[in-house]
C-alpha positions in Angstrom: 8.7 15.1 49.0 9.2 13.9 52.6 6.2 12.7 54.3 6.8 15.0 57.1 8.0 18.3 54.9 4.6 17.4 53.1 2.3 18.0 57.1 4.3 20.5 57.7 4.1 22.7 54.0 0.3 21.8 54.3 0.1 23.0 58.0 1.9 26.4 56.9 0.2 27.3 54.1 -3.3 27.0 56.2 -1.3 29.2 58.5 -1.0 31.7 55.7 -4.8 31.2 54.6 -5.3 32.5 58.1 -3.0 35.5 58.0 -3.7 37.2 54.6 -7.1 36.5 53.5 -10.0 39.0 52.8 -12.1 37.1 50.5 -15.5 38.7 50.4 -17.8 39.4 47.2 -14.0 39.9 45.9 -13.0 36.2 46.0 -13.1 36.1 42.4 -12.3 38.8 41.1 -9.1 38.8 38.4 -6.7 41.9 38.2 -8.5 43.4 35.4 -11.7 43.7 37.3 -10.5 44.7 40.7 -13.0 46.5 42.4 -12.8 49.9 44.4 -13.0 49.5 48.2 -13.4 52.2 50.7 -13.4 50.5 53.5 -10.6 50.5 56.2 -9.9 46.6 55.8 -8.8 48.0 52.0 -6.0 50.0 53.5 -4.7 46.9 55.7 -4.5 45.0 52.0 -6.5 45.7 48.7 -8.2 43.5 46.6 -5.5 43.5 44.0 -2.6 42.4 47.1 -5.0 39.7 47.9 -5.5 38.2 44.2 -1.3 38.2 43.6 -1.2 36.5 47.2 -3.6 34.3 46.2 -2.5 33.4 43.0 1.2 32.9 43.9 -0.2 30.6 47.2 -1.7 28.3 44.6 1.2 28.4 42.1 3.1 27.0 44.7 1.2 24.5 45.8 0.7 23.2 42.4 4.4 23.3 41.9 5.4 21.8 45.6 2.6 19.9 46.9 1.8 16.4 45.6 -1.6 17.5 43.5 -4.0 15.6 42.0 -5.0 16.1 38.8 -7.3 13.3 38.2 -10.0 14.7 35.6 -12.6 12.8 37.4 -12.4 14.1 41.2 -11.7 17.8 39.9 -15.2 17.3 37.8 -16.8 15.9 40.8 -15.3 18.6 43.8 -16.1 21.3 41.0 -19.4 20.9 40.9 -19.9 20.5 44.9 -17.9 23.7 45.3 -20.4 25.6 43.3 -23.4 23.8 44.0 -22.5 25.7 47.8 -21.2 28.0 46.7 -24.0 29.5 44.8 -26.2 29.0 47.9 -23.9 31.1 50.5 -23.1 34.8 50.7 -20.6 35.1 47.8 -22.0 36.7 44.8 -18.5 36.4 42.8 -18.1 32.9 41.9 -15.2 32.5 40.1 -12.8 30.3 42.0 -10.0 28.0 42.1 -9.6 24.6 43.7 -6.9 22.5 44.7 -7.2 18.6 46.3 -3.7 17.2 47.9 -2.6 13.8 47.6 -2.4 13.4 51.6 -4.1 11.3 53.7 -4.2 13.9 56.8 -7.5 15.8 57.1 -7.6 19.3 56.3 -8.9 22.0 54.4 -8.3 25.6 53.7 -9.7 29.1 52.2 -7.3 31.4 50.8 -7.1 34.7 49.2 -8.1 35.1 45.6 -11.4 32.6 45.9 -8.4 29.4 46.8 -10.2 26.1 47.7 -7.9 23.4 49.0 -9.0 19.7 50.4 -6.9 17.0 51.1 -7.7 14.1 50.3 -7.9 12.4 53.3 -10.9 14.3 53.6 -12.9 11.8 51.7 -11.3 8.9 53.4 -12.8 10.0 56.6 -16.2 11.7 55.8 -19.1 9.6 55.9 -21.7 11.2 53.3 -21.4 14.0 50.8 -23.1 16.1 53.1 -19.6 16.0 55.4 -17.6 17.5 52.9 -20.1 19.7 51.8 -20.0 20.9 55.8 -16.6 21.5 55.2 -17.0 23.3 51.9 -19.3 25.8 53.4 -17.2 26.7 56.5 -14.7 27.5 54.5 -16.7 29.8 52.2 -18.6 31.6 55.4 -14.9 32.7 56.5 -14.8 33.8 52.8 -18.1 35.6 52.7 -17.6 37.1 55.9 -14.2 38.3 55.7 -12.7 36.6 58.6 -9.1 36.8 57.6 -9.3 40.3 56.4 -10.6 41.3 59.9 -8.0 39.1 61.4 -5.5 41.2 59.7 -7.1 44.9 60.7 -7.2 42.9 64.2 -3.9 42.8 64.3 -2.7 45.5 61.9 0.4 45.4 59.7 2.2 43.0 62.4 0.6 39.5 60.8 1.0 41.5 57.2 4.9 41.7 57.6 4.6 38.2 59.1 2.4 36.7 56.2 4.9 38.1 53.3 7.4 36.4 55.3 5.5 32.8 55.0 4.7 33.4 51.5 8.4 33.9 51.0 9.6 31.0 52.8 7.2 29.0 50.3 8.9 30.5 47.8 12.0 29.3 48.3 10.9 25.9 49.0 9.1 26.2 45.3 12.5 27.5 43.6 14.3 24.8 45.7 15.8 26.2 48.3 14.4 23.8 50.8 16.7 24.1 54.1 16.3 27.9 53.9 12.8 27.8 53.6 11.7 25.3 56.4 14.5 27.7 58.4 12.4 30.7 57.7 8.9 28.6 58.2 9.8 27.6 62.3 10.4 31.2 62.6 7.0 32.5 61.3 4.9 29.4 62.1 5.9 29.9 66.0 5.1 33.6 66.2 1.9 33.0 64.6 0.4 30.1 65.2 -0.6 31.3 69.3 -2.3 34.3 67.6 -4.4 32.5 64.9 -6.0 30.2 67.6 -6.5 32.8 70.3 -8.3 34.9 67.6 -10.0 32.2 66.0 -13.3 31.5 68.3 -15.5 33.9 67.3 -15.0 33.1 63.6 -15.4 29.7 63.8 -18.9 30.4 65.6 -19.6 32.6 62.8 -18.4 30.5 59.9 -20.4 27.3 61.9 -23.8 29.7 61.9 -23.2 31.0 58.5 -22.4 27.6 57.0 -25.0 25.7 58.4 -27.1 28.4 56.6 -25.2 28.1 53.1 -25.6 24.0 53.5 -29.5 24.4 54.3 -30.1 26.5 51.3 -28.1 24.2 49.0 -29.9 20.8 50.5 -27.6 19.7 52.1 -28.1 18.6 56.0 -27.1 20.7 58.3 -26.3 18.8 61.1 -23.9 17.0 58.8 -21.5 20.1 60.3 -21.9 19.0 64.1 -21.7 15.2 63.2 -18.3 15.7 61.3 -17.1 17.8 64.1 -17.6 15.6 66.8 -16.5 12.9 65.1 -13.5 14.3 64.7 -13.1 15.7 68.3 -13.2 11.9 69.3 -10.8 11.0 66.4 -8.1 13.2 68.8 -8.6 11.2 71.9 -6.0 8.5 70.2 -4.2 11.1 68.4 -1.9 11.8 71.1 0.2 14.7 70.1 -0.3 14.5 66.4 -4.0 15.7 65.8 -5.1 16.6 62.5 -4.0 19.2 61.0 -7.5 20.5 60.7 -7.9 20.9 64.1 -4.9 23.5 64.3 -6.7 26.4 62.6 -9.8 24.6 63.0 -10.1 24.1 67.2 -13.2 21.9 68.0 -14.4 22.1 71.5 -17.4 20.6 73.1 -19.2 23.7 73.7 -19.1 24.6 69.7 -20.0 21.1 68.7 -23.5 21.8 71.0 -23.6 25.4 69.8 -23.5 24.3 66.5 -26.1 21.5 66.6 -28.6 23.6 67.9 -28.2 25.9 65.5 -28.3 23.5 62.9 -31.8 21.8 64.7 -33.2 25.2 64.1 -32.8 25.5 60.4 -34.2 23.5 57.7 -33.8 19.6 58.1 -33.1 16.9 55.4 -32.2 13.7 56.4 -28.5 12.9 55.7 -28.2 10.7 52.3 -26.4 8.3 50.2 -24.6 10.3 47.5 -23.6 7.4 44.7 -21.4 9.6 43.1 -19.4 10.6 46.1 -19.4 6.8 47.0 -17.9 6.5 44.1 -15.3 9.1 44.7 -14.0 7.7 47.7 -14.0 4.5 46.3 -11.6 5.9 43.7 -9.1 7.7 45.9 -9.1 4.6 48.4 -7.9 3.0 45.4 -5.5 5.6 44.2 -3.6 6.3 47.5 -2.9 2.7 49.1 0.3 1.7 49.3 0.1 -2.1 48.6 -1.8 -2.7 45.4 -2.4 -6.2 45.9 -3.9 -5.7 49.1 -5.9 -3.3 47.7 -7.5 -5.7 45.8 -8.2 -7.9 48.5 -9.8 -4.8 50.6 -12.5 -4.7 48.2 -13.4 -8.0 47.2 -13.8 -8.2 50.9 -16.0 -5.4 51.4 -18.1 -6.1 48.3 -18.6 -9.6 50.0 -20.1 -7.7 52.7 -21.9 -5.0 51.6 -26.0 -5.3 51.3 -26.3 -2.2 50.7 -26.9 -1.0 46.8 -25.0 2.5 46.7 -22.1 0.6 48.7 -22.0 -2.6 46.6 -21.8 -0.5 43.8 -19.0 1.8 44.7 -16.6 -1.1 46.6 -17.4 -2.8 42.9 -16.0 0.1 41.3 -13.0 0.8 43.8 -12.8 -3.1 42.9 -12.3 -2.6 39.2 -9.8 0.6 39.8 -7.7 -1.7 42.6 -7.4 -4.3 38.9 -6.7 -1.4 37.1 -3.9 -0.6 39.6 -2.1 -4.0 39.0 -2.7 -3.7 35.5 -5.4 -6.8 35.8 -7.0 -5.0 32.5 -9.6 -7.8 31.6 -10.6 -8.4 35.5 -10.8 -4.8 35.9 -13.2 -4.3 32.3 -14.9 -7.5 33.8 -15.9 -6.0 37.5 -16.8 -2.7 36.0 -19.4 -4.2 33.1 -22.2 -4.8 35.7 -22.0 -1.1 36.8 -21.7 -0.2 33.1 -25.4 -1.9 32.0 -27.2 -0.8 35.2 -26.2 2.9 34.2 -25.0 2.8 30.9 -25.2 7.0 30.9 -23.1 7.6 33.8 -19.8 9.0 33.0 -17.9 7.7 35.5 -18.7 4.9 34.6 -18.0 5.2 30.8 -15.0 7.2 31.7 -13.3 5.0 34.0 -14.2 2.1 31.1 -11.7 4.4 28.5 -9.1 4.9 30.9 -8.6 1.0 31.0 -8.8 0.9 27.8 -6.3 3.3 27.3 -4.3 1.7 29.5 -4.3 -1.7 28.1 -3.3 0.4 24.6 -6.5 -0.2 23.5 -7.0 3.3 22.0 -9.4 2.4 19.0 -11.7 0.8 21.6 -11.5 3.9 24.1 -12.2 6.5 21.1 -14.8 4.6 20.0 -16.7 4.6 23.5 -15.6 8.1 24.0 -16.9 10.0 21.0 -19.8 7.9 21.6 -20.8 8.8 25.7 -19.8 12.6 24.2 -22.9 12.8 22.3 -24.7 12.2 25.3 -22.6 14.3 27.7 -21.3 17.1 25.1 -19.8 19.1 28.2 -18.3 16.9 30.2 -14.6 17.6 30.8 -13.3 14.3 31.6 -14.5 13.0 28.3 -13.3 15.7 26.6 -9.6 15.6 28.2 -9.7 11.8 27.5 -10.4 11.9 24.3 -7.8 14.1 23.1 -5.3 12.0 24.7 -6.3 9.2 22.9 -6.1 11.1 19.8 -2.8 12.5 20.4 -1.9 8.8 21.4 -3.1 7.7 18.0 -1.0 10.1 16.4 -4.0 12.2 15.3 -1.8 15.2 16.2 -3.7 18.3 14.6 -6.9 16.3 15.8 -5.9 16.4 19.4 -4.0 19.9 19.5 -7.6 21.5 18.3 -8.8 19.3 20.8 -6.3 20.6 23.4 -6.8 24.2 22.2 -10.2 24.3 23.1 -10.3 23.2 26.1 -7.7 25.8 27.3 -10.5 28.2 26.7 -12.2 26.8 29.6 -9.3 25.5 31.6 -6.3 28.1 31.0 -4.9 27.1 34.4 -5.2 23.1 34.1 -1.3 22.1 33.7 -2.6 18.3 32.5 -4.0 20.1 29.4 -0.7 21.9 28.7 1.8 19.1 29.3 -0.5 17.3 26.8 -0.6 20.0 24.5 3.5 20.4 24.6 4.0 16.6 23.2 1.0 17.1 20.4 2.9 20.5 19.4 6.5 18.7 19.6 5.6 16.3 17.9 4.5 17.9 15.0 7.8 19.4 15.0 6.2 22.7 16.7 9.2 23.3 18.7 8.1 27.3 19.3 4.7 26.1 20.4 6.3 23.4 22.5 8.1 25.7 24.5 5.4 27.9 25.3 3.4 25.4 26.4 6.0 24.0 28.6 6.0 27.7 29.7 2.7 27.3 31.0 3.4 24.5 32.6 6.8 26.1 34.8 4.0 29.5 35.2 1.2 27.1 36.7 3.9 26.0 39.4 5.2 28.9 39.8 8.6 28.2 38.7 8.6 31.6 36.8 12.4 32.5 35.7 11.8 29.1 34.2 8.8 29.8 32.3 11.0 33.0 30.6 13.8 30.8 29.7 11.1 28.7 27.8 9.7 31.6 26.1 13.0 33.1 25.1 14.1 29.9 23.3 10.6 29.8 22.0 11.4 33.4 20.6 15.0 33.2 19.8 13.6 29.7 17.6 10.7 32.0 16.3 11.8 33.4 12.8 8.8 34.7 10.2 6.2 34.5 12.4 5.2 37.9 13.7 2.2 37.8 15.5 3.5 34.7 17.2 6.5 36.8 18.5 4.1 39.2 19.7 2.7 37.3 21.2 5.6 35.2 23.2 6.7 38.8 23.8 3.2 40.2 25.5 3.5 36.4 27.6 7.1 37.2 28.5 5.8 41.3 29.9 2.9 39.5 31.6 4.8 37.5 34.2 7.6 40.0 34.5 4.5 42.2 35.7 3.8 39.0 38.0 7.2 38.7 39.3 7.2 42.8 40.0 3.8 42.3 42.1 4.8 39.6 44.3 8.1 41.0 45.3 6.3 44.0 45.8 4.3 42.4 48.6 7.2 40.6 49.7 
C-alpha cells in the first residue's frame, strides 16, 4: 500500500474511533454476553452495534493495514495493555490490540475494547512510562465513555456519518480502492471540524483520568505531560504535516500545564529504565529501516557510545537483529551470546537466539533451545508459536498441528497461527481442514465472501465426515450472521 493511502487510512480510522465509540465497562464484552443498558447513550447505539463496529474496524485493519505480527512485540504490548489496564476504570478486560507497521505517531481507542499503536510510537517515546501515558489516555476515553457521549452530543448526524466511514473502509478492504478514498474525503471533511471542536473537554478528562490509571499501575505520571510537550515541539518543524496524533489528539500549552500539575499532585515515581522496552525499540528500529546495511552500521555506532548498561544492552541486541536482517547468521548468534549468559532466562533473549537459528535452517538446534527455555517459561507465547513452526518445518506435522491446535484456544483471532496451521493440515493431505483454516485467515481480514468460498470447497471436498460438515456448516451460518449485522449498521 501507498505510503500516503497508508497516513491517510490510519488518519480515518482514528476519525471513526472518534465517531462511534462507547467503550465503557462494555469494552469487552462478546455478543453472547451483551449486557442490558438503560441509559439514553444505549438508544444512540447499543452495546451489541458497538462490538460488530468494532469488530469489523479491526478486521479491516488487519486485512488493509500493514500489521505486525511479530510474536515478540504482541507479547510485550500485551502485557503493558493489561498491566494499565487493570489499574484504570474498566472492569471488563477483555481486549484486542493492533500495532501498525508505520513510522508516524499515533494511537487509537475503538469500539469493542480496540487498541491500536503505531509503531512509530516506540521510535519516538523515551521510556516505557511514555507509552504507557499513551496507553492510559486512551483507555480513560474508554472508561469514560467519551465517544459514546460524543455521539448523543451530536445525535444520529455523526451515526449516519460513521456507517458511512466504516463503509468506505470497506470497500478499500474488498478492493475497491478509488471508490473508497472517494467516499473517505467526503466523510473525513464533514467530520473532522466537529471531532476537534468537541474534543477539549475530553482530552482534559482522559489527561486527569489517565494520569490516575498510570499512578495506580507505577508508572510516572508526569511521563503524560513530558510526552506531550515533546511532541508539541516536535510540530514547530512539522510544517503542515503534524502527526497524525495530534489531529484527534490537539496539544496546546495550556493542557500540557494543566496536565502537569495534575500529575505533580498524584503519586510520584521517578521515570525509569525499562530493559525490556529498550529492547523493543531496539527491535523495531531494526525491523523498519530501510537500508539494512546501514542499519548495521547505526548500531555498532551507538553501542560504541553507549555507557550506559540497559542501553548497551539493547543497541547490542538491535545489533544482532540488524545481522539477522542481512542474513549475517554467525555475527548475529555471535553479538547476541553476551546478552544470552548475562540472562540466560530471559526469553527475548532465548527467543530471538531460535529465530536465527531457524533462519539459518538450523531447526534441530532451535527445537532443542526451545523445548528447553519452555520448561522454564511453560506460558510464554512466543516460545510456544516458535516451536511449532519448527516442528512443522521438521516435518513433524501431527506434532505441530496439536501444537497449533492448542494455541488457537488462547489465540482464536491470531491469523499467524492459522496460516501456519493451513500448511501443517495441507500438508498432511488435509485438504478440508486446509481450507477452513485459510477461512480463518480471509474472516480475520475481513475478506468475508472469501472466507465462504473456502468453506464451501472445504464442504463440497467433505464426504463421510459428519460432524466436520456440521461443523463447516455452523462456521458458514456464523459469518452470514456477521455479514447481516454489519450491513445492518451500514
Amino acid at each position: 500500500m501507498p505510503r500516503w493511502l497508508r497516513r491517510f487510512f490510519l488518519t480515518s480510522i482514528l476519525l471513526l474511533s472518534g465517531h462511534l465509540a462507547q467503550a465503557s465497562n462494555d469494552a469487552s464484552i462478546t455478543p453472547n454476553e451483551l449486557p442490558n443498558m438503560g441509559d439514553s447513550l444505549s438508544g444512540i447505539i447499543s452495546p451489541e452495534q458497538e462490538y460488530v463496529l468494532g469488530r469489523a474496524l479491526l478486521k479491516t485493519l488487519r486485512g488493509q493495514a500493514p500489521v505486525i505480527t511479530d510474536p515478540l512485540l504482541n507479547d510485550y504490548v500485551e502485557t503493558l495493555i493489561y498491566r494499565v489496564a487493570a489499574a484504570s476504570e474498566l472492569t471488563q478486560l477483555d481486549l484486542q490490540w493492533v500495532i501498525i507497521n508505520n513510522d508516524e505517531i499515533n494511537a487509537f481507542a475503538a469500539p469493542g475494547g480496540v487498541i491500536g499503536i503505531n509503531a512509530g510510537l516506540f521510535l519516538y517515546a523515551e521510556s516505557e512510562d511514555e507509552i504507557a501515558a499513551v496507553l492510559a489516555h486512551e483507555l480513560a476515553h474508554l472508561s469514560q465513555r467519551h465517544f459514546a457521549r460524543q455521539l448523543d452530543n451530536n445525535k444520529r448526524s455523526k451515526w449516519t456519518m460513521g456507517a458511512g466511514l466504516l463503509a468506505s473502509l470497506a470497500l478499500i478492504s474488498a478492493g475497491g480502492a478509488d471508490s473508497g478514498m472517494a467516499a473517505l474525503l467526503t466523510t473525513q471533511a464533514a467530520t473532522l471540524q466537529s471531532q476537534l471542536a468537541f474534543s477539549r473537554q475530553n482530552e482534559q478528562e482522559a489527561d486527569r483520568v489517565g494520569m490516575q490509571t498510570l499512578a495506580f499501575a507505577n508508572f510516572d505520571p508526569v511521563a503524560m505531560p513530558r510526552f506531550f510537550e515533546r511532541l508539541q515541539k516536535s510540530t514547530e518543524h512539522a510544517g503542515d504535516a503534524p502527526p497524525d496524533y495530534l489531529l484527534t489528539h490537539p496539544v496546546t500549552t495550556t493542557r500540557i500545564s494543566d496536565s502537569l500539575n495534575r500529575a505533580t499532585n498524584l503519586p510520584q515515581r521517578a521515570n525509569h529504565e525499562a530493559l525490556e522496552f529498550a529492547l523493543m525499540k531496539a527491535r523495531i528500529t531494526a525491523s523498519m529501516t530501510q537500508d539494512k546495511f546501514e542499519n548495521v552500521r547505526n548500531f555498532q555506532t551507538r553501542l560504541q557510545k553507549e555507557s550506559n548498561p540497559i542501553q548497551v544492552a539493547a543497541q547490542r541486541y538491535g545489533l544482532a537483529r540488524a545481522y539477522l536482517k542481512v542474513n549475517e547468521y554467525q555475527q548475529a548468534q555471535a553479538t547476541l551470546l553476551p546478552l544470552l549468559k548475562k540472562e540466560p532466562n530471559r526469553i527475548t533473549y532465548a527467543a530471538t537466539a531460535a529465530e536465527i537459528e531457524m533462519a539459518s535452517s538450523n531447526y534441530l538446534n532451535a527445537k532443542t533451545r526451545l523445548e528447553q527455555y519452555l520448561k522454564i517459561s511453560p506460558n510464554s507465547f512466543p516460545l510456544q508459536l516458535y516451536l511449532a513452526e519448527v516442528n512443522l518445518r521438521l516435518k513433524k506435522l501431527p506434532l505441530a498441528q496439536m501444537q497449533l491446535e492448542e494455541l488457537l484456544i488462547k489465540h482464536p483471532d491470531n491469523s499467524q497461527i492459522w496460516r501456519l496451521l493451513e500448511e501443517a493440515r495441507g500438508n498432511q493431505a488435509d485438504i478440508v481442514g486446509a481450507h477452513q483454516a485459510r477461512a480463518e485467515v480471509f474472516f480475520l481480514g475481513n475478506h468475508n465472501e472469501q472466507a465462504l468460498q473456502q468453506l464451501k470447497y472445504a464442504l463440497k471436498l467433505n464426504k463421510d465426515n459428519f460432524a466436520r460438515g456440521e461443523k463447516i456448516k455452523l462456521r458458514m451460518e456464523e459469518i452470514r450472521q456477521y455479514q447481516h449485522q454489519l450491513k445492518q449498521l451500514m
